[in-house]
N, C-alpha and C positions, 0 to 999 in steps of 0.2 A: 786267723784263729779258726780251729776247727771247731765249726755250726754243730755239730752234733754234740761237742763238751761243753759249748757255750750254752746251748738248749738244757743240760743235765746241770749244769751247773742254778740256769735260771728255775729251770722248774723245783728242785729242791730250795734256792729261798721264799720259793713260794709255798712249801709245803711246811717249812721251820718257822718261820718269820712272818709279820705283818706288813712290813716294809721295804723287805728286799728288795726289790723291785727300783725302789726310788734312790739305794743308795747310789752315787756319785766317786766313780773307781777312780781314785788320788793316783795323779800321775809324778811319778818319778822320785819322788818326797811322801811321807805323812804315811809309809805303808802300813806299820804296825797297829793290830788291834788290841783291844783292853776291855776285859770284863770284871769285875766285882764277886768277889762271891760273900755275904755276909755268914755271921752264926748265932746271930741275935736277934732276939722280937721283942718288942717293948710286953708284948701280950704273954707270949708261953718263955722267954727268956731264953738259954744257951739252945743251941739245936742236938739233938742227938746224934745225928749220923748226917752222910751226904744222900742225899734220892737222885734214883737213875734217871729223873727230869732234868739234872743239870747237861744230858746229854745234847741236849736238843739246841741247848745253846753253845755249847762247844761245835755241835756240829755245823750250827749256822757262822760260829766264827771260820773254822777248817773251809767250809765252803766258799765262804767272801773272801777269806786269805787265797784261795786257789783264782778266783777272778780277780783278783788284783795282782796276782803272778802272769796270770796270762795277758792283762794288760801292758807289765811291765815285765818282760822275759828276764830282763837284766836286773829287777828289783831285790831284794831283799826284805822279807815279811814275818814277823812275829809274831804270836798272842801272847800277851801278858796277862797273867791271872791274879790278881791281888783277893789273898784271905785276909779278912777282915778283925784281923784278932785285936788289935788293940780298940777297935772300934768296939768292944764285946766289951771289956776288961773298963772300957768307961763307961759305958751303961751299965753297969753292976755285976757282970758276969766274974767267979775267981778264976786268977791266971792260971792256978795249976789247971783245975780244969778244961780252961780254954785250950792251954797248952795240949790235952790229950786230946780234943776235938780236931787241931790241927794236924797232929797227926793220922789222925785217924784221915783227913778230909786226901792228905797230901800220897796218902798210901793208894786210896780209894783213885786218885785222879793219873797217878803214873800209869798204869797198864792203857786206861780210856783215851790217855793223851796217845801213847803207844799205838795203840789200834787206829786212830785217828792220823796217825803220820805226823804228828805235833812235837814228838820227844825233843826233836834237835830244835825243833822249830816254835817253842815255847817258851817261857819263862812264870815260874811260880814265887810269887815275892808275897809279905808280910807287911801290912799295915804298919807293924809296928819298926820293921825298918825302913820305912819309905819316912816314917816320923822321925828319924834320926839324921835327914839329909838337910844341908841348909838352904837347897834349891826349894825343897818342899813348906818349909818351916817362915822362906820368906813368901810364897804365895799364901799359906794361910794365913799371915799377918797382913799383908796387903788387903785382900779378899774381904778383913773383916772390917774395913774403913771402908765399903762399898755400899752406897743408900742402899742395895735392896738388902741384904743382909742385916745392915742397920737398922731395918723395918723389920725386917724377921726374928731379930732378936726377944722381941716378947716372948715371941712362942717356944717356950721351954723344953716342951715335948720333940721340935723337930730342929731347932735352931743347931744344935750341935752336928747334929748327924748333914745335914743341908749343909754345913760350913766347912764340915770335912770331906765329903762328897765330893763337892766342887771342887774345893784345894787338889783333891786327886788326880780329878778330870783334869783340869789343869796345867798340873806336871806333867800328866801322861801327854799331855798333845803338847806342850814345849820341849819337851827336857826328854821324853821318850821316842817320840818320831810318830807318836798315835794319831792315828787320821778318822779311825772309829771306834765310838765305845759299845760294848753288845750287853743288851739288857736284858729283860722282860715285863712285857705286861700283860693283864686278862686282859679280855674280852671287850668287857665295856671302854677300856681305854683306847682301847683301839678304833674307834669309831669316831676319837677328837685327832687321830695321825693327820689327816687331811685339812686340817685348819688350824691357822694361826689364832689359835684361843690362848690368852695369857693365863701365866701358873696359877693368879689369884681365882680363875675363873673353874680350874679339874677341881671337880669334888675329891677324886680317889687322890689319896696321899701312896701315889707307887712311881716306878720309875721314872715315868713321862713326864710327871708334874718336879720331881730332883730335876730331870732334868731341863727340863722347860725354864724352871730357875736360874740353874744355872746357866746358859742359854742369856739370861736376863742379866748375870752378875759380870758374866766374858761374853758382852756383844761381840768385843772383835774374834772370837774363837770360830773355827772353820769347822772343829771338829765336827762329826754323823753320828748318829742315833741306830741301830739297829735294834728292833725289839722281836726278839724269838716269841712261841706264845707261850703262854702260862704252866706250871705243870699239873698234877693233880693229886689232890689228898679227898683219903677214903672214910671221914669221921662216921661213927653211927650214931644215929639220935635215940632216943630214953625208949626207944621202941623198939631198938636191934636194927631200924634199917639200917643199909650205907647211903650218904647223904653225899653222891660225889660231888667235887666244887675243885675250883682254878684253888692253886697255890704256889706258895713260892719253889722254881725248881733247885734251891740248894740249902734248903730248912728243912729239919723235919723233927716232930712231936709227936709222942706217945700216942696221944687219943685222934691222930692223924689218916694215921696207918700207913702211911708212904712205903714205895719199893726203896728199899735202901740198897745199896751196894754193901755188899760184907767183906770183914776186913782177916774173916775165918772162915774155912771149908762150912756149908751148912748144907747138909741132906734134906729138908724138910724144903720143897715146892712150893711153888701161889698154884693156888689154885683156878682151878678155870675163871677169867676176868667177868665182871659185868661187862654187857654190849657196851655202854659208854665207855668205858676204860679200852674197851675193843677199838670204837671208833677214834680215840686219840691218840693210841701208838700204832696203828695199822699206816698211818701217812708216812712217820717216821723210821717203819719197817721197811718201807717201801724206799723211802730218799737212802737209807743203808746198805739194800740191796741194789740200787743201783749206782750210787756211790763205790761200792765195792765192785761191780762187772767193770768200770772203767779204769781200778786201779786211783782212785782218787784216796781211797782207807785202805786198809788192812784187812785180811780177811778175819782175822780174830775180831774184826769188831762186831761181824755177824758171823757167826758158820752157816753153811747151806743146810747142816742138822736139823737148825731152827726154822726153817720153809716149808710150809705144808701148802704145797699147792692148792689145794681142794676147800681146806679149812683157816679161816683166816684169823680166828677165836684158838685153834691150836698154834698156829706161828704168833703170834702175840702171845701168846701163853709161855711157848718154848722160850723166847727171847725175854721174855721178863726174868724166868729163871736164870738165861747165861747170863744179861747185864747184873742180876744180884749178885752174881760169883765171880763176876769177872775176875776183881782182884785176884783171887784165887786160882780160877783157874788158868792164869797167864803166869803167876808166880808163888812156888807152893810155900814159898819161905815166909811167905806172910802170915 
């Protein structure tokens, strides 16, 4: 293997990711990875749009898919992306609407997959067909004769979502060939990655503790965890400030302020970023940019337009405007 891709490759999970580091590159079997993207909140309900935070985890999948290509020259590796629509439409979300949210999500993620070298090398599937299969339909009936579910059943607010969750994880590492799922978490979760702390004991109800769960429900399951880190939403408080804080990277709400990706030409700019916002897309500018000098993306995934050497507050700047437009500006038919 050439040291010098392997190096570019590590240093960028360390720049995306909490735990890159520790994942475990599936030899010969189990290449395919598989992420989630929800569009529902028990709190603010349907999501609006998709935010350019979901990049950071597509990137980190693109880049473990390219280390587990080099481990396996002869392998075969996909990421499967499952939108989570029928998961929306049982939580109370309407189908028409969901239905336009997926489009909207599916339009926003072709060009990104594009840029990323993913087109051929992806798959974008539907909650609500993955429910129509009887592979799937016999693990969540299995799944739910298991003590810990069986325990978890009181809890109303999470039992459904925790039951389908699982059932998916599930399918994807039986029936899909998935060897890793790619998630997210803040901050604070990231500081239990390193100990076997059981799911009754994570205060946060986020990814780690789903999957810690399940994890608890398929002991015999081999599948990996990878968690990207968190993205960022810009609320202001009853004073006009901006209050930045981790959020989820593929929701986004009104009084949020997320960058969203547009699914129409839009003239109107972000304005120059607060330094936090500076400081959490300037890593990811940087894993882009050299991502791209080796040929591992696309160059539309960044242009060198968007590089200001000198000023690191105007290239984050630049780049926040072309990831809003991407859609756009890779295909004007949108």
């Amino acid at each position: 293997m050439n040291i010098a891709h392997e190096d570019i490759l590590k240093q960028s999970l360390s720049q995306l990711t909490y735990n890159g580091e520790h994942i475990q590159i599936p030899q010969r079997e189990k290449l395919n990875l598989y992420m989630g993207i929800g569009l529902w909140s028990v709190t603010n309900r349907l999501s609006i749009g998709l935010p350019i935070d979901v990049l950071q985890m597509l990137l980190s999948a693109a880049v473990l898919r390219s280390k587990m290509l080099e481990a396996n020259p002869q392998g075969i590796s996909k990421v499967i992306i499952l939108i989570a629509d029928s998961m929306a439409v049982d939580e109370g979300a309407e189908k028409k609407e969901v239905s336009r949210i997926v489009s909207i999500y599916r339009r926003c993620l072709e060009p990104l997959l594009d840029a990323l070298k993913l087109t051929e090398n992806s798959q974008v599937i539907l909650s609500s067909d993955l429910a129509r299969l009887a592979e799937y339909q016999e693990i969540l009936l299995s799944l739910e004769q298991t003590p810990v579910l069986q325990t978890l059943k009181e809890d109303q607010e999470h039992y459904r979502y925790i039951h389908t969750q699982t059932a998916i994880t599930r399918y994807m590492h039986l029936h899909q060939n998935v060897g890793v799922k790619v998630g997210w978490i803040c901050n604070d979760s990231s500081q239990q990655l390193d100990h076997s702390i059981e799911h009754e004991l994570l205060k946060n109800w986020d990814e780690l503790k789903f999957d810690r769960i399940g994890k608890a429900v398929c002991s015999d399951s081999r599948i990996q965890y990878l968690y990207a880190k968190a993205g960022l939403k810009q609320p202001k408080t009853s004073t006009g400030q901006v209050n930045i804080m981790e959020g989820c990277p593929y929701t986004a709400y009104d009084m949020h302020n997320r960058y969203l990706f547009k699914v129409e030409r839009d003239r109107n700019t972000i304005l120059k970023p607060l330094r936090k916002v500076v400081n959490h897309w300037r890593p990811i500018v940087k894993v882009c940019v050299l991502l791209k000098a080796n040929g591992i993306v696309k160059d539309t995934l960044l242009p060198g337009s968007c590089i200001h050497k000198t000023n690191d507050v105007a290239t984050v700047q630049l780049s926040l405007n072309y990831w809003t437009n991407l859609p756009t500006i890779n295909n004007e038919t949108i």
